[in-house]
C-alpha positions in Angstrom: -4.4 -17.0 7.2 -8.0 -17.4 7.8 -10.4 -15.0 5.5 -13.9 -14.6 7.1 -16.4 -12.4 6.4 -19.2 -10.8 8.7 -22.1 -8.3 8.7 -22.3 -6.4 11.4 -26.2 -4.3 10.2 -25.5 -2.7 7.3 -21.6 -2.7 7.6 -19.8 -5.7 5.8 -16.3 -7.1 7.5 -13.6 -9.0 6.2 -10.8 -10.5 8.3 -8.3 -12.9 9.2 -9.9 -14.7 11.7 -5.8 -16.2 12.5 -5.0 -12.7 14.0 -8.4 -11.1 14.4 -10.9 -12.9 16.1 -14.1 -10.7 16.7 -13.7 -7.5 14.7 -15.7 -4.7 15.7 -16.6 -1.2 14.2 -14.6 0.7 16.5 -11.6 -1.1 14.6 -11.9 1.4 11.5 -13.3 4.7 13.2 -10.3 6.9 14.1 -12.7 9.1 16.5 -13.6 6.1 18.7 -9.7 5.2 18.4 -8.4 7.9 19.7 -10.8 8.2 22.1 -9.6 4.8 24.0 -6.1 5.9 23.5 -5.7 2.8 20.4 -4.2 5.7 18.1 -0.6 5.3 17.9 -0.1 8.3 15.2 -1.2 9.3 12.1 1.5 9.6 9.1 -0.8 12.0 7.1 -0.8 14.5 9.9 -4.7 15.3 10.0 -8.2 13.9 9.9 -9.2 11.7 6.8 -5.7 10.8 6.8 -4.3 6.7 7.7 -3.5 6.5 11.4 -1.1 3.9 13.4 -3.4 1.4 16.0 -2.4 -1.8 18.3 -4.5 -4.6 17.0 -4.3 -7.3 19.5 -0.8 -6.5 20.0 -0.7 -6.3 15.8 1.2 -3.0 14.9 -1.7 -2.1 12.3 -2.1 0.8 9.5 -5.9 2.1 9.0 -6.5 3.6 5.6 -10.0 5.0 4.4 -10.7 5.1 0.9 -10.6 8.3 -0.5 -10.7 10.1 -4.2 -7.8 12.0 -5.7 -7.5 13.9 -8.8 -10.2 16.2 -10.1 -12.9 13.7 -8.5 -11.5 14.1 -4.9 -13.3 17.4 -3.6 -16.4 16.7 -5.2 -17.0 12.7 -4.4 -14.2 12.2 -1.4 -14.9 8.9 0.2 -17.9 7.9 -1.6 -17.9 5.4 -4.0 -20.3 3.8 -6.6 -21.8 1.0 -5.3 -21.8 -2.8 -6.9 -21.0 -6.0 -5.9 -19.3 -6.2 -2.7 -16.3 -8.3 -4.0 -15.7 -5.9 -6.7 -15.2 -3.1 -4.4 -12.2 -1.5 -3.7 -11.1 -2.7 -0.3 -12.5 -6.1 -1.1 -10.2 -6.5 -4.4 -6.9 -5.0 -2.4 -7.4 -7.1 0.7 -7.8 -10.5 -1.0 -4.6 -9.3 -3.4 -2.6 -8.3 -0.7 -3.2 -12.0 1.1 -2.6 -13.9 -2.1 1.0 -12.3 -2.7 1.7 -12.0 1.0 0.8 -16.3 1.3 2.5 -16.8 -2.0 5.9 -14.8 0.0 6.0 -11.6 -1.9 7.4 -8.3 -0.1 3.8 -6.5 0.5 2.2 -6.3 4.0 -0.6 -8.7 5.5 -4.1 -7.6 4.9 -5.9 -7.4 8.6 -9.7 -6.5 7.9 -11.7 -4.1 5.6 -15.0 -2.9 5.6 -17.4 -1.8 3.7 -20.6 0.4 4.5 -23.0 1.2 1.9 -25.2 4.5 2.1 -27.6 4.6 -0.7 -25.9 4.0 -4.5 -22.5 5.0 -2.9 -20.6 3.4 -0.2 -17.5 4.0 1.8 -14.8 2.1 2.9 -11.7 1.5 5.2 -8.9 -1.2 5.2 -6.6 -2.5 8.0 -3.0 -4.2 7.5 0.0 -4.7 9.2 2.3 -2.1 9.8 5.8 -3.1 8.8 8.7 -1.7 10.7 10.3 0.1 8.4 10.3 4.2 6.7 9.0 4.8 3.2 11.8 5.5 0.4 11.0 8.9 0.7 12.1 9.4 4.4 15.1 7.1 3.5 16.3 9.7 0.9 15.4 13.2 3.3 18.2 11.3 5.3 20.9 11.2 2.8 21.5 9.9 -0.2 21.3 5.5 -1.1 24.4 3.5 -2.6 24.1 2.0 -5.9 23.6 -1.4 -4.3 20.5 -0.5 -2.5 18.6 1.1 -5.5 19.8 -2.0 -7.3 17.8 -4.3 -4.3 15.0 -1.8 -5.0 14.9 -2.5 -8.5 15.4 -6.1 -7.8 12.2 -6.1 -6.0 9.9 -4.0 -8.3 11.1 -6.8 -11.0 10.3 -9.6 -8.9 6.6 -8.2 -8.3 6.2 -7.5 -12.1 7.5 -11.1 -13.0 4.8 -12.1 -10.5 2.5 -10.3 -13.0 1.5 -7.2 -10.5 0.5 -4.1 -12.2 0.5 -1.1 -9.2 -1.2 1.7 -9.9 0.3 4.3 -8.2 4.4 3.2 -7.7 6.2 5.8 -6.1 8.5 6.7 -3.4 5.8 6.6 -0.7 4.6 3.1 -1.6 8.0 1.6 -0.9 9.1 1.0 2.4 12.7 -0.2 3.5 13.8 -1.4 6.7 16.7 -1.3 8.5 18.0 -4.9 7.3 17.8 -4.0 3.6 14.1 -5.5 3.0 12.0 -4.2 0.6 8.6 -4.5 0.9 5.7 -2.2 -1.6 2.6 -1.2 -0.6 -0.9 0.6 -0.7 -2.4 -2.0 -4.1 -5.2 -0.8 -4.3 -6.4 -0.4 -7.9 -3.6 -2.8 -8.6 -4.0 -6.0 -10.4 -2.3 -8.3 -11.5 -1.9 -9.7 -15.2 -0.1 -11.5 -17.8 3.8 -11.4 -17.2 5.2 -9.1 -19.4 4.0 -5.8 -21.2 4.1 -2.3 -21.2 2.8 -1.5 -17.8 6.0 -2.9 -16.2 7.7 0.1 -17.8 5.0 2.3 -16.8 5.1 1.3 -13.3 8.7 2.4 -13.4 8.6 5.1 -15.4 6.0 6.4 -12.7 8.2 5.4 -9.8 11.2 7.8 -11.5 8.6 10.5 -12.0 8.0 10.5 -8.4 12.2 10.6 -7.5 12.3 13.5 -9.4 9.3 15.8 -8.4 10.3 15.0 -4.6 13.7 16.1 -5.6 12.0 19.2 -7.2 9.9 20.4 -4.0 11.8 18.6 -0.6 15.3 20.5 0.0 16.1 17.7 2.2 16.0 15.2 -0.6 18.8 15.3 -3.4 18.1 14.2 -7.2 18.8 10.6 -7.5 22.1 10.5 -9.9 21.5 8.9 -13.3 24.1 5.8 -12.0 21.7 5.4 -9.5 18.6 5.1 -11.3 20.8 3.0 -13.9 21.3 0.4 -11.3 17.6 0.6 -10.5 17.0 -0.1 -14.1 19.7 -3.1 -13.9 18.0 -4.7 -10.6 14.4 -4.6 -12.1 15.3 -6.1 -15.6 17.8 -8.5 -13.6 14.7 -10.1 -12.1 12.7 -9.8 -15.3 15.0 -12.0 -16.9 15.1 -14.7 -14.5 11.8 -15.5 -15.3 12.9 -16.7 -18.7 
């Protein structure tokens, strides 16, 4: 991996100049995407949402920045603006690259951008696309065994040994493939801090949150029995312990 970092006017790139070797603007506008026929889907379903791209024969995930919660309709994409390495795709790409060169299960970071406007500014990131479905298309399939929510587990312990805090774990930001790996994504607000704490139960209390409410409003998707999420419980703290 090769971090570099560009200004194209007011627009400020980072990249890995390994895999990306002249990034332009077009790279993070969907409208100029699909227009050239780069846009290979988009797994929100609608405009504003991430969309699937080729980037030099790189399968590649583009995700703007926008608000949830209360703040979302009022501020959407805008944010307040500071220093440019404090930012919110700055901070996610260069996590993403540390754990993904140290070999932990998250995807590579390609490019982000940043453009301010005024005291806001707006911003988009670029990583790889892994092939593999989130857990939540996993489970509208059928049910998991007890061995695979262990590996899930397994993982989600490995990352908090590591020391990182996500912000938002749930079934969406957990991908599986096909061979059994486990990979998490979408860090941003994540960080990561000293091992051990009470955030490690809060990520996972927030990950079982999530099992249940897509439970609650998917018909496809059955409630995870309590054996399951038990062996979830006995994969994470598996891996907690061989810290030790």
């Amino acid at each position: 991996m090769d971090p570099q970092q560009t200004r194209q006017g007011r627009q400020h790139i980072l990249f890995d100049a390994d895999r990306i070797s002249t990034p332009d603007a077009e790279l993070f506008e969907p409208d100029a995407l699909a227009r050239s026929g780069r846009i290979a889907g988009r797994p929100g379903g609608g405009r504003g949402s991430a969309c699937f791209l080729q980037v030099g024969g790189i399968p590649a995930v583009l995700r703007p920045y926008r608000r949830g919660g209360l703040l979302g309709p009022l501020l959407g994409d805008c944010y307040a603006r500071g220093r440019l390495h404090a930012s919110r795709p700055w901070r996610e790409w260069w996590l993403l690259a540390q754990l993904h060169e140290e070999g932990f299960p998250v995807p590579a970071p390609l490019a982000a951008r940043v453009r301010p406007a005024g005291p806001c500014y707006r911003a988009e990131i670029l990583i790889e696309r892994l092939p593999a479905d989130t857990l939540t298309e996993v489970l509208r399939r059928g049910p998991l065994p007890a061995e695979r929510w262990y590996a899930i587990g397994a993982c989600i312990g490995r990352l908090h040994r590591r020391g990182l805090d996500h912000a938002d774990l749930n079934a969406h930001n957990i991908l599986l493939t096909a061979d059994g790996t486990i990979h998490v994504i979408d860090l941003d607000r994540a960080c990561l801090r000293p091992h051990g704490g009470h955030w490690t139960r809060r990520n996972l209390a927030r990950l079982q949150r999530s099992l249940t409410k897509i439970a609650r409003s998917d018909d496809a998707v059955e409630p995870v029995p309590e054996n399951h999420l038990a062996a979830l419980r006995q994969g994470w703290h598996k891996a907690l312990e061989e810290s030790a």
